[in-house]
N, C-alpha and C positions, 0 to 999 in steps of 0.2 A: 068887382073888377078892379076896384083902384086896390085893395086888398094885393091884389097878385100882381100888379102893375109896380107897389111897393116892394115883394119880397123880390121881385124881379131885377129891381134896380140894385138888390142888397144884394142879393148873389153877386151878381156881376161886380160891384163893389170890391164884395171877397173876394172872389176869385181872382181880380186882377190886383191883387194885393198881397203879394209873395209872402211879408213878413206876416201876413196873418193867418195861409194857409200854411205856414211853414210851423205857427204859434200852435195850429188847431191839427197838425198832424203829431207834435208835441205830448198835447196833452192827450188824444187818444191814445199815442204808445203811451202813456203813462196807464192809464183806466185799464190799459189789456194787460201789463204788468200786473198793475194789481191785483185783479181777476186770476190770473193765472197762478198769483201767488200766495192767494187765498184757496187754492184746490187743495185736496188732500194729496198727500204727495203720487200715491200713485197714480192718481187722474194727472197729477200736471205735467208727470216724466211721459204719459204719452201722448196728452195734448203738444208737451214740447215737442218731441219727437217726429210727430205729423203736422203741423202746421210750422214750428219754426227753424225745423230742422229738413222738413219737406218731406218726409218717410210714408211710404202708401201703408195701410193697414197694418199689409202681410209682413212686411219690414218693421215693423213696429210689436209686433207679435210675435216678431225674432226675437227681434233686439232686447225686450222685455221678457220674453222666454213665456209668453201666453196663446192662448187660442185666438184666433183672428175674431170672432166674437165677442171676445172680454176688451182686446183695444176698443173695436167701434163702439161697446157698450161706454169704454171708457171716457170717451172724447163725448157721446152723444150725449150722457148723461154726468157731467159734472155736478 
């Protein structure tokens, strides 16, 4: 119990600590940059596409001129 009575205090810590959720929102877009930018390129024009660009599948299978198939394969399997 004091276990979680500590992470409890430390959350709430954080979270009422702008500069630190502001630090820790930071470097996650950093980590998803990176990730992203370690794909092979085709996987990362449709990950960008649908997540950062917001494109449903089908849109994505346009835009890339593939089978609605090959994007979700794209994205599901980097």
């Amino acid at each position: 119990m004091a276990r979680q009575d500590r992470h409890g205090r430390l959350v709430e810590r954080a979270a009422a600590d702008p500069a630190h959720e502001e630090a820790a929102t930071a470097e996650a877009a950093h980590l998803v940059r990176q990730a992203v930018a370690a794909l092979p390129a085709d996987q990362r024009r449709v990950v960008e596409l649908r997540y950062f660009r917001g494109l449903s599948y089908r849109e994505v299978a346009v835009a890339e001129g593939i089978p609605d198939g090959t994007a979700k394969s794209r994205v599901a399997n980097p």
